[in-house]
C-alpha positions, 0 to 999 in steps of 0.5 A: 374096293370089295369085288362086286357080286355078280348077279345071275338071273337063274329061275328057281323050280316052279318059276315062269322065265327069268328074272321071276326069281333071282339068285347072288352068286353063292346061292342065297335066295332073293325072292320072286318080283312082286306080281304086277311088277314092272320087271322091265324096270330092271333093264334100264340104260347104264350111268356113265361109270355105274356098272351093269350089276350095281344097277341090277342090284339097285334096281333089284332091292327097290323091288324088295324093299317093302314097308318097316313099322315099329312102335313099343307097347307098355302092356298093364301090370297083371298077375302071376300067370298066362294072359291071353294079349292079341286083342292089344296088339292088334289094336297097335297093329291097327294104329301103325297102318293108319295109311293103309293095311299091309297086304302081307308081311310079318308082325315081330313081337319082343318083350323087353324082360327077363322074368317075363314072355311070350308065346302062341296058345289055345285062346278059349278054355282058361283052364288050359292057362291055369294048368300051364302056370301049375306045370310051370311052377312045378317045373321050376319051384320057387325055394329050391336049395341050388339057387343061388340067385335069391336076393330079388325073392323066391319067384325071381330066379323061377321066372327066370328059368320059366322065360328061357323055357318059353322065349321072348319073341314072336313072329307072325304072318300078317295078311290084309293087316291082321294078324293070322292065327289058328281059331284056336291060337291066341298070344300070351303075355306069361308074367312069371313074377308075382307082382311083375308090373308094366310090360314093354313090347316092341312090335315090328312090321315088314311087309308090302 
């Protein structure tokens, strides 16, 4: 059997007493115990044949285990451009917490395609959007002469060029159930094809 890691109850700066924070041997950072949490829970009686750092780690991750929501999203057919999509997400996000809002956590966004993406940016003047989608275009033409890759159409190999420039993942704090964002700030959909069709997302949420 693989040799156990000891657990070291060391506190981290800023930290009141041990075990607020707890390392593994090897330095990787576990977290602080949630607040009201009954740190006691982790002095509990051993098992016969249950090693004191099996229980400690047992104990440990039931603390840290927190909440996993995950739902795909078909988003409509758009045009060739930037749209602004965190009403539709949020709208989803709102769904999954049906049971309660998570009070903190992480919302984790993928598109599913390789001519499409996503991105965070400014939510109120469109120009900004017509403006990217003419500098992108700018950035990578369609029709020129060292593609090779031209049999899905000349928007194709672009889109392609523009979603590794831009990314298809997003991560974004959550608090209360909603998503935080900038006043400004707004998600993109960034639809590089000219006729692109429905767009799938994964969306997942972590939190407590």
């Amino acid at each position: 059997m693989p040799a156990e890691v000891p657990f070291t109850a060391a506190p981290c700066p800023g930290t009141r007493t041990d075990p607020d924070q707890l390392r593994i041997s090897g330095g990787q950072y576990l977290g602080a115990a949630p607040l009201g949490s009954n740190r006691d829970s982790l002095k509990c009686p051993i098992s016969p044949g249950q090693s004191r750092t099996a229980l400690y780690r047992e104990r440990l991750f039931s603390l840290f285990r927190g909440m996993w929501l995950q739902t795909d999203i078909q988003l409509k057919s758009r045009n060739r451009g930037f749209h602004i999509i965190t009403s539709e997400v949020q709208r989803v996000l709102n769904q999954l917490q049906d049971h309660g809002p998570l009070n903190a956590g992480l919302c984790h966004l993928f598109i599913h395609h390789t001519s499409a993406s996503l991105s965070i940016n400014e939510n109120a003047d469109p120009d900004v959007r017509g403006d990217l989608e003419r500098h992108f275009s700018v950035l990578a033409p369609e029709n020129a002469p060292h593609y090779e890759h031209t049999l899905e159409g000349p928007d194709d190999m672009p889109a392609h060029i523009k979603t590794v420039l831009i990314g298809s993942d997003l991560t974004i704090p959550l608090r209360k159930g909603k998503l935080v964002l900038g006043t400004w700030q707004g998600i993109y959909l960034c639809e590089h094809r000219n006729h692109g069709g429905a767009r799938t997302v994964t969306i997942t949420l972590n939190g407590e």
